[in-house]
OpenMM code with the backbone's topology and positions (N, CA, C; nanometers):
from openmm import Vec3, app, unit

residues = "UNK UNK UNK UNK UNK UNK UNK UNK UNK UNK UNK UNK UNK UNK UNK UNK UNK UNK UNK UNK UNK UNK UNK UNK UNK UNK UNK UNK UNK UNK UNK UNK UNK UNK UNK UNK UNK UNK UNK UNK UNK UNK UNK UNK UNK UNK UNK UNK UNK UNK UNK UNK UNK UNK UNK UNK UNK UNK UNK UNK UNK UNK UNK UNK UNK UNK UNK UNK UNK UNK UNK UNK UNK UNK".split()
positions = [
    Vec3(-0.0673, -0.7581, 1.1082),
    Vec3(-0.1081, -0.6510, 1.0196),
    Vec3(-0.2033, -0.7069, 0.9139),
    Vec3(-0.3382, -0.6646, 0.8694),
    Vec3(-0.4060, -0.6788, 0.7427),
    Vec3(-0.3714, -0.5851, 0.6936),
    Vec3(-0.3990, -0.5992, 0.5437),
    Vec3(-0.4406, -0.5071, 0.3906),
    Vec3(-0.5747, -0.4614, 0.4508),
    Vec3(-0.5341, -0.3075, 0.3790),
    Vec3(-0.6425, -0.2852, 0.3764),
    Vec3(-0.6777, -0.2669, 0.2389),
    Vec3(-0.7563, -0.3896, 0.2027),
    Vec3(-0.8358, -0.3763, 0.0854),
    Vec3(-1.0355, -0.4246, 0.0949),
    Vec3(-1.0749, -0.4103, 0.0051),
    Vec3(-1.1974, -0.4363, 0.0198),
    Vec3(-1.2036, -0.6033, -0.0082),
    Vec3(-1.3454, -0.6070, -0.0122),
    Vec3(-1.3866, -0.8006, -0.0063),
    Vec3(-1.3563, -0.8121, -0.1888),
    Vec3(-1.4099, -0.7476, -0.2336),
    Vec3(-1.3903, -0.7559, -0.3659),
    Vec3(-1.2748, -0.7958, -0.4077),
    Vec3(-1.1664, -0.7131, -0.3863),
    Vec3(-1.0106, -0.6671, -0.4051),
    Vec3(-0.9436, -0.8191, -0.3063),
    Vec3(-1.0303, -0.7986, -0.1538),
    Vec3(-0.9648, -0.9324, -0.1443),
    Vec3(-0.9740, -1.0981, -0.2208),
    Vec3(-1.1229, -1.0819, -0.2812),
    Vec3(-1.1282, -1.2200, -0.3704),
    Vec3(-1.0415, -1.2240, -0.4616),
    Vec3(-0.9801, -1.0995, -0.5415),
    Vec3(-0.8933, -1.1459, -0.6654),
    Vec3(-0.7633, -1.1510, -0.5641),
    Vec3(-0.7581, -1.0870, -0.4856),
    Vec3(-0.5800, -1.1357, -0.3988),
    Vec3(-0.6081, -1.2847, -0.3426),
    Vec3(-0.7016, -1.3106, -0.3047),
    Vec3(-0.7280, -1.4893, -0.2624),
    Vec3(-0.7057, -1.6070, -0.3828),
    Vec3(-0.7446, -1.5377, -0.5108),
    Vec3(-0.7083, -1.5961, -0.6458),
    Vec3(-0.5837, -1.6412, -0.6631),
    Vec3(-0.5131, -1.5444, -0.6229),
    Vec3(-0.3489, -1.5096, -0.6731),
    Vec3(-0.2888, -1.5727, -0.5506),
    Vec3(-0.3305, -1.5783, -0.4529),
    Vec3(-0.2780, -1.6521, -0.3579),
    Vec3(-0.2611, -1.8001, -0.3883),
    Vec3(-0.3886, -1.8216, -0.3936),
    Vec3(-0.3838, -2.0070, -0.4382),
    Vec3(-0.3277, -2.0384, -0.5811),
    Vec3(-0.3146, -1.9423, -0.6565),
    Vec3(-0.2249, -1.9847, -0.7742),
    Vec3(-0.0651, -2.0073, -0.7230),
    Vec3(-0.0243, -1.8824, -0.6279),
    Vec3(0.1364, -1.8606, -0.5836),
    Vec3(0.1324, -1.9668, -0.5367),
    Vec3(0.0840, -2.0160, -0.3901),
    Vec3(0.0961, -2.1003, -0.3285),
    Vec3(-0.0285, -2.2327, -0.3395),
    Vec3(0.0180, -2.3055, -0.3931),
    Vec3(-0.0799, -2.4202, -0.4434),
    Vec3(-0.1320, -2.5260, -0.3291),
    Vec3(-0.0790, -2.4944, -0.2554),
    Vec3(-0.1327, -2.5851, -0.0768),
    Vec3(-0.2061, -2.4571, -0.0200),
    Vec3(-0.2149, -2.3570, -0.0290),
    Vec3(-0.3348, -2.3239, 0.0346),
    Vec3(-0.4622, -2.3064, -0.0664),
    Vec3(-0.6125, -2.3612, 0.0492),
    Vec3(-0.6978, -2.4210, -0.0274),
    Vec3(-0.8254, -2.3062, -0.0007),
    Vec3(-0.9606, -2.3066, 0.0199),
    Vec3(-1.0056, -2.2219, 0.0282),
    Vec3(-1.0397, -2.1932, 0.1736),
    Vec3(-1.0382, -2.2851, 0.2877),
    Vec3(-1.0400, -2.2888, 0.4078),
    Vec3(-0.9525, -2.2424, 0.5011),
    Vec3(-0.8019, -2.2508, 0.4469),
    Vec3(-0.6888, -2.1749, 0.4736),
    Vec3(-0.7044, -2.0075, 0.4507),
    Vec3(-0.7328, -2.0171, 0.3161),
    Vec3(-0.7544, -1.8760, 0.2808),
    Vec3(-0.8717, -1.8049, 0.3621),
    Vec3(-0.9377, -1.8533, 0.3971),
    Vec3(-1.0829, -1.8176, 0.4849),
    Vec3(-0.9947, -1.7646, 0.6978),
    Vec3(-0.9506, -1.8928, 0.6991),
    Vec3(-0.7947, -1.8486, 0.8023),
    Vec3(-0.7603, -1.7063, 0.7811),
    Vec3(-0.6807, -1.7384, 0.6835),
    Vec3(-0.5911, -1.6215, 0.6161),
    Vec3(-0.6885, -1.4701, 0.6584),
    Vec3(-0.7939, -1.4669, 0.5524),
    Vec3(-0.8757, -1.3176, 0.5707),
    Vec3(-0.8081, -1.2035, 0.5684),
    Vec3(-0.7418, -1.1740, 0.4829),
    Vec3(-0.6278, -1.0583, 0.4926),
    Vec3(-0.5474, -1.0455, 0.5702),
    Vec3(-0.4872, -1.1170, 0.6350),
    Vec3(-0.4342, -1.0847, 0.7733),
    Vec3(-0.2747, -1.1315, 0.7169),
    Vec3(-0.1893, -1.0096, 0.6615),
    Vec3(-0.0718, -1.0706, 0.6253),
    Vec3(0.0352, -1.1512, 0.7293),
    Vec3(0.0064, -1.1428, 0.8360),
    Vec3(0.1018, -1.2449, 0.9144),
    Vec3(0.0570, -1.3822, 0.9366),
    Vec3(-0.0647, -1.3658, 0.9127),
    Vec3(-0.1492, -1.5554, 0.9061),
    Vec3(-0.0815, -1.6308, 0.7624),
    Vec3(-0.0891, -1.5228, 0.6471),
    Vec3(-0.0386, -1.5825, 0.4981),
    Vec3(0.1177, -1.5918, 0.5543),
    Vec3(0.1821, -1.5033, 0.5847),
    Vec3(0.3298, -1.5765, 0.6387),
    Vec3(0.3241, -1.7116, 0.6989),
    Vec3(0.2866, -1.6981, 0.7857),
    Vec3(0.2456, -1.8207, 0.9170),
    Vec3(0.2521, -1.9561, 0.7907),
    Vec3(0.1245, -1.9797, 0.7367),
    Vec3(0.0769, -2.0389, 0.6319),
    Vec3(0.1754, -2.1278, 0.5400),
    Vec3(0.2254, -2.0068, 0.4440),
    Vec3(0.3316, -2.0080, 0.3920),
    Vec3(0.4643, -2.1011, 0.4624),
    Vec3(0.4972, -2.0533, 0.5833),
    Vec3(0.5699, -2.1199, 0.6508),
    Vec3(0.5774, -2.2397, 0.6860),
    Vec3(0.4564, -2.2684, 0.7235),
    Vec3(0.4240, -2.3923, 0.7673),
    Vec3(0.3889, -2.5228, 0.6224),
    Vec3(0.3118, -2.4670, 0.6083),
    Vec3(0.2525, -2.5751, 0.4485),
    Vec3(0.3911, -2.5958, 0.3740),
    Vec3(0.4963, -2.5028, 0.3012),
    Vec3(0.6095, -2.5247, 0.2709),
    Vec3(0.7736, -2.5641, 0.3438),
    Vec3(0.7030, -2.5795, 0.4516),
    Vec3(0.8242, -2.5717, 0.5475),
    Vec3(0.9755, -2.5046, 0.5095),
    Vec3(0.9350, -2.3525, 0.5226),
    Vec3(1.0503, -2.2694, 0.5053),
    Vec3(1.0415, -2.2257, 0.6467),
    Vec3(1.2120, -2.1529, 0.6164),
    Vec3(1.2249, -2.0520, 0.7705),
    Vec3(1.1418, -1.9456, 0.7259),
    Vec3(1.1472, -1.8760, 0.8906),
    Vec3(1.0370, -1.7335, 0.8216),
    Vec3(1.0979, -1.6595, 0.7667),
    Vec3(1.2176, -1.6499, 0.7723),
    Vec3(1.2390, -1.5247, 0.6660),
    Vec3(1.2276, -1.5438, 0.5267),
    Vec3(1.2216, -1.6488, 0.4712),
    Vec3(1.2108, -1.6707, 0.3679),
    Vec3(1.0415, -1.6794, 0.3181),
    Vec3(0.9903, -1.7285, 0.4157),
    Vec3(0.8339, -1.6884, 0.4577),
    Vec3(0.8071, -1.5736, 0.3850),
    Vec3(0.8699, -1.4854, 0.4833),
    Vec3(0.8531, -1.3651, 0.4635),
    Vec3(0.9075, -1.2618, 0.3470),
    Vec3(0.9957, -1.3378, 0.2880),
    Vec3(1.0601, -1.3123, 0.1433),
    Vec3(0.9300, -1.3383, 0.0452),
    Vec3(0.9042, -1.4202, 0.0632),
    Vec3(0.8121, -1.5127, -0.0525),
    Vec3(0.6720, -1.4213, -0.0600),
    Vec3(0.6080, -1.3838, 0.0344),
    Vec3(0.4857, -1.2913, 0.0720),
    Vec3(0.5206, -1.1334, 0.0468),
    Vec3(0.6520, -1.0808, 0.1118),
    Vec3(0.6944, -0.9531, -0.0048),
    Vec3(0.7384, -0.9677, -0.1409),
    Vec3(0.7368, -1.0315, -0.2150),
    Vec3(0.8011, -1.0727, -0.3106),
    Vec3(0.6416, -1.0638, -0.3931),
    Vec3(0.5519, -1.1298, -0.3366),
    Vec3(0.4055, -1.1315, -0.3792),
    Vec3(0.3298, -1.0293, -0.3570),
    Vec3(0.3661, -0.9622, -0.2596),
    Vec3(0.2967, -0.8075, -0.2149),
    Vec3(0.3534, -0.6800, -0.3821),
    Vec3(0.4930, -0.6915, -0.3832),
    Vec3(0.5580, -0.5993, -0.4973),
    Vec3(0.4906, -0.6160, -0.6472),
    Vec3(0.4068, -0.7717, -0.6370),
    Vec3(0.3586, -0.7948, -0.7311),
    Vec3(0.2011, -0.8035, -0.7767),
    Vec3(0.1403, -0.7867, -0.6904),
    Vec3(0.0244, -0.7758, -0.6264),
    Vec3(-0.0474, -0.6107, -0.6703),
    Vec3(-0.0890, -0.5735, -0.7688),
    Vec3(-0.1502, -0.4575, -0.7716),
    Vec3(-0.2427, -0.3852, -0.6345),
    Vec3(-0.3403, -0.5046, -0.6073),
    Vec3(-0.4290, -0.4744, -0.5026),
    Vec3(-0.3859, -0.4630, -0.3629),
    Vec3(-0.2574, -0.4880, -0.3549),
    Vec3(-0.1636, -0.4755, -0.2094),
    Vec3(-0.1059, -0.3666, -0.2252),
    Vec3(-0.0534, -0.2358, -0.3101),
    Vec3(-0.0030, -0.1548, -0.3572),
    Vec3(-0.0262, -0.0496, -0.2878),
    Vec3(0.0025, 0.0413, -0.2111),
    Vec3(-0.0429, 0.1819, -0.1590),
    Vec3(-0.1260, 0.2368, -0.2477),
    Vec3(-0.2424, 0.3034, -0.2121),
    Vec3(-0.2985, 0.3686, -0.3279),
    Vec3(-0.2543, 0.5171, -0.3368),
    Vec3(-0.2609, 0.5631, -0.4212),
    Vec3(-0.1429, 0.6985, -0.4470),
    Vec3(-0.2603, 0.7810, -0.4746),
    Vec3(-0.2595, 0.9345, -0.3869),
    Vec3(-0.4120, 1.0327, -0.4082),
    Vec3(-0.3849, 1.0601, -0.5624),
    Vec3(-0.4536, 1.1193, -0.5876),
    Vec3(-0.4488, 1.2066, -0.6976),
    Vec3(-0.4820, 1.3290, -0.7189),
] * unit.nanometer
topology = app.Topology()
chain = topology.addChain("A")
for resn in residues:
    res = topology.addResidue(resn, chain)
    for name in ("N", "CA", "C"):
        topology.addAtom(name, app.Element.getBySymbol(name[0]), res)
């Protein structure tokens, strides 16, 4: 699954990424490209967690993440 966000929206989520997770670098993140199961993957691997915790760690960052947020009509 990707976000669907724009390139813009994705540079400040690529920001916040490499702040959360400090082993991924900008080449990873280039990997990455929105693609939330590559940032699991990632996550997983560089920290050597199980995935669910993987996957804890990346929702945990999504809830916090403005630009990952459903956008709500108005």
């Amino acid at each position: 699954m990707s976000w669907d966000i724009d390139a813009a929206s994705w540079t400040s989520v690529g920001v916040k990424i490499k702040s959360r997770w400090g082993k991924i670098n900008n080449a990873r993140l280039a990997v990455i490209d929105s693609k939330r199961e590559v940032l699991v993957s990632q996550v997983q691997e560089l920290y050597e967690v199980t995935p669910e915790e993987a996957e804890n760690q990346v929702a945990g960052f999504e809830k916090h993440t403005k630009e990952l947020r459903p956008k709500v009509a108005a």
